[in-house]
N, C-alpha and C positions, 0 to 999 in steps of 0.2 A: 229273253233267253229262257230256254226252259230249266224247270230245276231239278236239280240231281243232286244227291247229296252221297256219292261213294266216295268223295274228295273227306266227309266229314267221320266217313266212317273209317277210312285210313289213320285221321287225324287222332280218333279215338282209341284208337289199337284194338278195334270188336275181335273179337276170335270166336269159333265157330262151340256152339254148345255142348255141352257136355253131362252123364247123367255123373252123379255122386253116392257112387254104395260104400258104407263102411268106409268111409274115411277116404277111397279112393276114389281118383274123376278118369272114366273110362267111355265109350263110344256105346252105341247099342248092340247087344248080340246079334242082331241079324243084320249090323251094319246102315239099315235106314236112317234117312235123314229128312229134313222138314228144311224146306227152303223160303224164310221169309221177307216175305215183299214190302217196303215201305210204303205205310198207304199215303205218303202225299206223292209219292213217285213212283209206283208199281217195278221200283229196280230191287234185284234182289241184294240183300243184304249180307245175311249170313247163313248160315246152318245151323239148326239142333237135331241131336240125334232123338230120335223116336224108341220111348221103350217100347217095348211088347210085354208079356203078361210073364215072361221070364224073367226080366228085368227087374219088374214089376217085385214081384214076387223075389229077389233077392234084397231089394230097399228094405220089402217089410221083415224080411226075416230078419236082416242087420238091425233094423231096427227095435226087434223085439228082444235079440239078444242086449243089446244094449240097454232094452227095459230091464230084462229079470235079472243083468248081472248088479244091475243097479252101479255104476258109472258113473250115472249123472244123478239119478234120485236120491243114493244113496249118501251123497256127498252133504260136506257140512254146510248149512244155510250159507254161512260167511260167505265159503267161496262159491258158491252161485251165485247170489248179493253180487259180488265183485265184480263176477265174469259177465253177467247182464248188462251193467253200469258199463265196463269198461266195451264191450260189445256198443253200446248207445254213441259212446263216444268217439269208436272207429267211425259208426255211421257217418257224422255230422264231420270227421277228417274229409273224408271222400265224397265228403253231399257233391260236391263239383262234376268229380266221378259220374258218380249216379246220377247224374240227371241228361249227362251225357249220352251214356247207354240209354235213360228212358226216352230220349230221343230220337234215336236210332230204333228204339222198340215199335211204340205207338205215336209216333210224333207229336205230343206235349213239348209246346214249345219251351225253351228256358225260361223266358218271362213269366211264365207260370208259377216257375219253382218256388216262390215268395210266399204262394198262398197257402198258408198251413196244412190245412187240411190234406194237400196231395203234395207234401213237402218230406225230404228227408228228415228233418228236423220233428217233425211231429213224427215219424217212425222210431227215432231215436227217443221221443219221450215216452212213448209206449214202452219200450223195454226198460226206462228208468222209474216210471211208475211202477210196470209187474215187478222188477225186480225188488222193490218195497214189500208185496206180499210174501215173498217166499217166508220170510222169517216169523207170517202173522197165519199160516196154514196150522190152521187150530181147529179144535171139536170144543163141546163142551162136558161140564162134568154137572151132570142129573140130581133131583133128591128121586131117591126110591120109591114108588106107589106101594112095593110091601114091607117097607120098613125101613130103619137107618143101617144094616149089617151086611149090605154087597154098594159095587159102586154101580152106575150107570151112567159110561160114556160114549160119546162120540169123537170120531177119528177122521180127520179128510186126507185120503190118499190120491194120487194120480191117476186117470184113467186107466193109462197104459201108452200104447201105439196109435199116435192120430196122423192120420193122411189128411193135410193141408191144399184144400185147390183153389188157385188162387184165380182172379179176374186179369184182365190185361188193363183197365183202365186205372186202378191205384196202387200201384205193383208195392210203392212202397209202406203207405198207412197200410194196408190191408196184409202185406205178408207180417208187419210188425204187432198186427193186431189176431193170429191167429199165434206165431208164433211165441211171440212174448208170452204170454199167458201159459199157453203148453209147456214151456220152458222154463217156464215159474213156479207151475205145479211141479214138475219133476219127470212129465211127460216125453216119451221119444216121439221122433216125425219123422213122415215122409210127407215130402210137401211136393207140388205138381205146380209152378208156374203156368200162365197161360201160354199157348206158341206165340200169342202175339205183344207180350212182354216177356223176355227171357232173360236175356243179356243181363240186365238192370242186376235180376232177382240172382241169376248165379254169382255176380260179384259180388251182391250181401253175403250171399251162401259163403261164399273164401275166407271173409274177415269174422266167420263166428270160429275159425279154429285160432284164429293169432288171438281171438276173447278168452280161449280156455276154453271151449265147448267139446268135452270129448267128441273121435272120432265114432262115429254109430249112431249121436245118442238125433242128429239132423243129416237122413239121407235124400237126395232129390231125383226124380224120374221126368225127362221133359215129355214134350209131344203134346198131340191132339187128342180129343176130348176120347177120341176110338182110333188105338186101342188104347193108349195109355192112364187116361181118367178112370176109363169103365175097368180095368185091372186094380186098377188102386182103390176106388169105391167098393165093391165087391169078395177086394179080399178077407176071409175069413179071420186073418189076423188081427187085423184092422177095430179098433176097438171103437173109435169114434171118428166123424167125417165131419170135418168143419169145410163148405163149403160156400163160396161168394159167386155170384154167376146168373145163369137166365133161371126163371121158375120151369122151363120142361124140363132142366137138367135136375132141376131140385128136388121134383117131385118121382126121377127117377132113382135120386139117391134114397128118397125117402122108401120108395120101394124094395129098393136093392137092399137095404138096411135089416130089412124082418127076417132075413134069413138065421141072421146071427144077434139080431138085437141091436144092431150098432148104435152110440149115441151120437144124436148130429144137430150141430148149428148151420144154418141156413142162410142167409141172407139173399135176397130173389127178387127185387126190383121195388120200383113205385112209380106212381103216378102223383107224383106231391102235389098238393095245391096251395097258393099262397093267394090271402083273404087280405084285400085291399077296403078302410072305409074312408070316410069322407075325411074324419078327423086324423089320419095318420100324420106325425111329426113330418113327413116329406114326402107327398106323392113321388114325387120325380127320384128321388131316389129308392122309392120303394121299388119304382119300375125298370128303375137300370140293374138294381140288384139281383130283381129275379131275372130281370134278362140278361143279364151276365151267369147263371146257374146254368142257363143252355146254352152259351153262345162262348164266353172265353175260355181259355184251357181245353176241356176236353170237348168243347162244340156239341153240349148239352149230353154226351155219354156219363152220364154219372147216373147209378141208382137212383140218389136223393134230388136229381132237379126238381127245382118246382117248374113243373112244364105245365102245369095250369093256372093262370090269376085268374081270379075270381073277383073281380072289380064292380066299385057301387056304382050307379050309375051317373049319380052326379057328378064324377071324377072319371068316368069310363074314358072320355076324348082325352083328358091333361095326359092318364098313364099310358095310352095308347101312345101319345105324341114323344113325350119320353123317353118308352121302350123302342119306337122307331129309330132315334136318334142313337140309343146303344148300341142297337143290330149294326146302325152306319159307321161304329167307330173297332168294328171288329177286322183287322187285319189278317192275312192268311199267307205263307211262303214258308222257308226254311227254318227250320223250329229253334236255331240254332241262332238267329237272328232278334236282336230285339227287340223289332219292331213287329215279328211277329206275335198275335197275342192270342191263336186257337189252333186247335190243330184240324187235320183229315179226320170224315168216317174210316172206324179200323179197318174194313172191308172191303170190298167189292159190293156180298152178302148185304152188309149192314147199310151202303149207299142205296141199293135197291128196296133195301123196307123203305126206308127213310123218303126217296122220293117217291116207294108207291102209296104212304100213307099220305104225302102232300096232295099228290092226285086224288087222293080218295076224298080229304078234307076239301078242295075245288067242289069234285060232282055233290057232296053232299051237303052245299052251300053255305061253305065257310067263307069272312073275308079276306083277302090276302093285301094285308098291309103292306108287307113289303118281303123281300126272300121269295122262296119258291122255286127255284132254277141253282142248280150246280154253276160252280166257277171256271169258266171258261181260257183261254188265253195260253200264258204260261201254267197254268195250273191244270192245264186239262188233264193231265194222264196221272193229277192224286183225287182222291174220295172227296171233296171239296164241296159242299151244299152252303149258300149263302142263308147267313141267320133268317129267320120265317117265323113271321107274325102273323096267326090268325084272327079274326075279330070275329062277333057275335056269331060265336062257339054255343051249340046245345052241345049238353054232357054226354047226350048220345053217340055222338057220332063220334068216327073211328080216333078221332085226333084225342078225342078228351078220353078215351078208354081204354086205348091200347098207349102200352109205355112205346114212343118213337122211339130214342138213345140218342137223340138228333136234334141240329139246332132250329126245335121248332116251338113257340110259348103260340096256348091257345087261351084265349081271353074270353072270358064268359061274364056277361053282366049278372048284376043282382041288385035287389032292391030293400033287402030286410035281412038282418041277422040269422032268423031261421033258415029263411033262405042259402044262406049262405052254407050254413054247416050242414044243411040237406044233401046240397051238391058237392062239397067236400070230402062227406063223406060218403058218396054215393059212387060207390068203386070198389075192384077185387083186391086194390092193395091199398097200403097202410101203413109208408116206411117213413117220412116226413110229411112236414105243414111249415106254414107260418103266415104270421098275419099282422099285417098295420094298422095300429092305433095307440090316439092317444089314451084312454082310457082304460085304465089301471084293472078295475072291475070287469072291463070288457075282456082284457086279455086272459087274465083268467080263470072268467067263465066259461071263453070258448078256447081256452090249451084244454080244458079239465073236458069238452065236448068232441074234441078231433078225434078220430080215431087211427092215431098216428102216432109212431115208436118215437118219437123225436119233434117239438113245435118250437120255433122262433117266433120270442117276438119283438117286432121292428129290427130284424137279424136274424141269421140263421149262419150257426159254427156246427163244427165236427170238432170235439176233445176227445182226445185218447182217455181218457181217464174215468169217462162218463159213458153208460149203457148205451151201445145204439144198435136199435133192431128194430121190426117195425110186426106191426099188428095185420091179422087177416093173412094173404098171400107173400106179404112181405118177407116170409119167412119163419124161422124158429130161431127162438132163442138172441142173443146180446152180442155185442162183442164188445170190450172197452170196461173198466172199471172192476169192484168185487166179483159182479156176476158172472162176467165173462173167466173171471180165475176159476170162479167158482163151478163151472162149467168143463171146465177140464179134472176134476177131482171126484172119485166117487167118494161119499158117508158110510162109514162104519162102524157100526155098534158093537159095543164093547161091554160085556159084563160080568163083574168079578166079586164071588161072595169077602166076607170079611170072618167070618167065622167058619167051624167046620160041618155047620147046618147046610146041607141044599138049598136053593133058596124056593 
């Protein structure tokens, strides 16, 4: 039977998207709307309204007035302390909620929901972490180069007005990881969901006013990347643009940015590669692991897969044999189901990279272990690509260079340590690694040689608590821990004589 899932979205109570100015949830001034399709069933779903550059443009202004009257900044550390915390804790009421709509959004199965890193639960400990710094948002106090009779400090205040854009593949770690912090610092936002997670991100958006979060200080704008992105990046008010997504949108914020200065974090993809040797505590599990980074949950769209091993060759056939049998234990249907364990490409678009980089990997004499071909049957009419193992992968070619988003691992042998970290890090990006061994020495030789924001070893986690960004094209900047707080706050110097000398 084929599958449909509008029975599931009934069951949900979806309701059609809405933008949020100042406190109010209103429709788009010119009325337009966005109709989004389920990519494991090309039915539609629901609506979100489409801002335009009007719309746009009244978020940021609510938004700014909500900075200068100071609302939210100005309030006493306690009650933002509180309101964060109790805000984490709504989260983790309605995780049930939320995962519900994330399934309706991008079809992430339920089964997924356990795994930290793209869990409610880890969004909620994001906001119980920042809300720890609010109360530790300090400068320091100097000795003076001409003398002991003035003081010499520093002050971290709030940026201002940051415009939030978020991806559709971790709606919830990643809105918790722009916004926490902004909202930590004492920052206002306008945040921009992806079209193709929405639902998820507006019901968070609901439970930050039953937190206490005044009305103003978090407005939202939905829609596609044109017009509604390119409004909100570009507005002059706009003081800083934390943005998750592909690197040509990144490098157009970055452009758009010089106009006014704006400050921006980044985050913009990889091509991670994970470093397999003979001596790792468990091949076989080193191989299922990285092949479950492309293959369960989000069917290898994550930034940080490691879509490339890089295996010794003495062990090339065991991890090969391994990862084959992972690919065979990945299931695919109603995400609402438990026994489903990946989802759909989010696309049409993204199905078509996806199988024209497979073909490209064919003609340019990859092996194809196994995968390669779209899911047939009842699943024809979602984005459905069965998991795809390449074998004796040069770095050259398109599979090892260009980020797929797709359940594809390309395995490239090696024969020497140098080796290894050559082709590792022989790449335009730079956002994770990791690497199996037993060898205490070795790991830390070569974490300290990766050229990469983030290295596992014998593992690889995502914590809210801890910097993650990555080096080269990967991006700018952090998100997660001090630096990411730190990142929403401008430094001010401060200086005041003590006597009634000039200084």
């Amino acid at each position: 039977m084929t599958l449909s899932l509008l029975a599931r979205r009934d069951e949900v109570g979806l309701t059609d998207g809405m933008l949020l100015i100042d406190g109010k949830w209103r429709g788009a001034t010119s009325g337009e709307t966005w109709t989004h399709l389920h990519p494991a069933t090309g039915e539609a779903i629901g609506d979100i309204a489409v801002a335009g550059p009007s719309d746009v443009d009244e978020a940021v202004q609510a938004a700014r007035r909500a900075f200068d009257d100071g609302r939210w900044s100005n309030t006493r550390a306690g009650v933002r302390v509180k309101a964060l915390h109790r805000y984490g804790d709504l989260l983790r009421d309605h995780a049930d909620e939320l995962r519900g709509l994330q399934a309706l959004d991008n079809g992430v199965p339920l089964s997924f929901g356990p795994v930290y890193a793209t869990s409610v639960g880890a969004a909620a400990d994001a906001f119980d972490h920042h809300a720890g710094w609010i109360d530790k948002l300090g400068g320091q106090t100097l000795t003076p180069y001409q003398g002991g009779d003035h003081l010499a400090m520093t002050f971290r205040e709030p940026i201002g007005v940051v415009a939030a854009i978020l991806p559709w593949n971790g709606p919830f770690l990643l809105y918790a990881q722009k916004l926490a912090p902004a909202l930590a610092a004492g920052c206002t936002v306008v945040l921009k969901p992806s079209e193709y997670a929405t639902f998820c991100v507006l019901r968070m958006v609901e439970l930050l006013a039953e937190a206490g979060i005044p009305d103003g200080v978090v407005n939202v704008v939905t829609g596609p990347g044109d017009p509604t992105g390119e409004a909100l990046m570009t507005h002059p008010l706009v003081d800083k643009v934390s943005f998750t997504g592909s690197r040509g949108v990144g490098k157009r914020i970055v452009a758009a940015s010089a106009d006014t200065l704006k400050r921006v974090s980044l985050e913009l993809g990889g091509k991670s590669p994970t470093l397999v040797f003979p001596d790792a505590p468990d091949i076989g599990l080193a191989a299922m692991t990285t092949m479950g980074t492309v293959t369960m949950g989000l069917s290898g769209q994550a930034c940080v897969a490691h879509t490339r091993a890089l295996v010794h060759r003495d062990v090339y056939d065991q991890f090969l044999g391994a990862a084959e049998m992972m690919a065979g234990a990945i299931t695919y249907g109603d995400p609402f189901e438990a026994s489903t364990l990946a989802s759909p490409l989010i696309n049409t678009k993204q199905l078509d990279h996806v199988m024209g980089l497979i073909a490209r990997g064919k003609e340019q004499g990859a092996r194809v272990v196994c995968g390669g071909e779209r899911v047939e049957g009842d699943l024809a009419a979602g984005n459905f690509v069965r998991p795809t193992i390449f074998a004796d992968v040069d770095n050259t070619m398109d599979i090892a260079r260009q980020e797929v988003f797709g359940p594809v691992l390309a395995v490239i042998p090696f024969e020497h340590e140098d080796e290894a970290v050559a082709i590792a890090n022989d790449t335009e990006y730079g956002l994770g690694a990791g690497l199996y061994t037993a060898d205490a020495r070795r790991a830390f030789r070569l974490a300290r040689r990766l050229r990469a924001g983030t290295v596992g070893i014998n593992g690889f986690q995502v914590e809210p608590h801890l910097p993650f960004g990555g080096f080269k094209q990967s991006g700018l900047g952090r998100e997660g821990g001090q630096s990411a707080f730190e990142a929403y706050t401008e430094l001010k110097t401060v200086l005041m004589p003590l006597t009634e000398e000039l200084m």
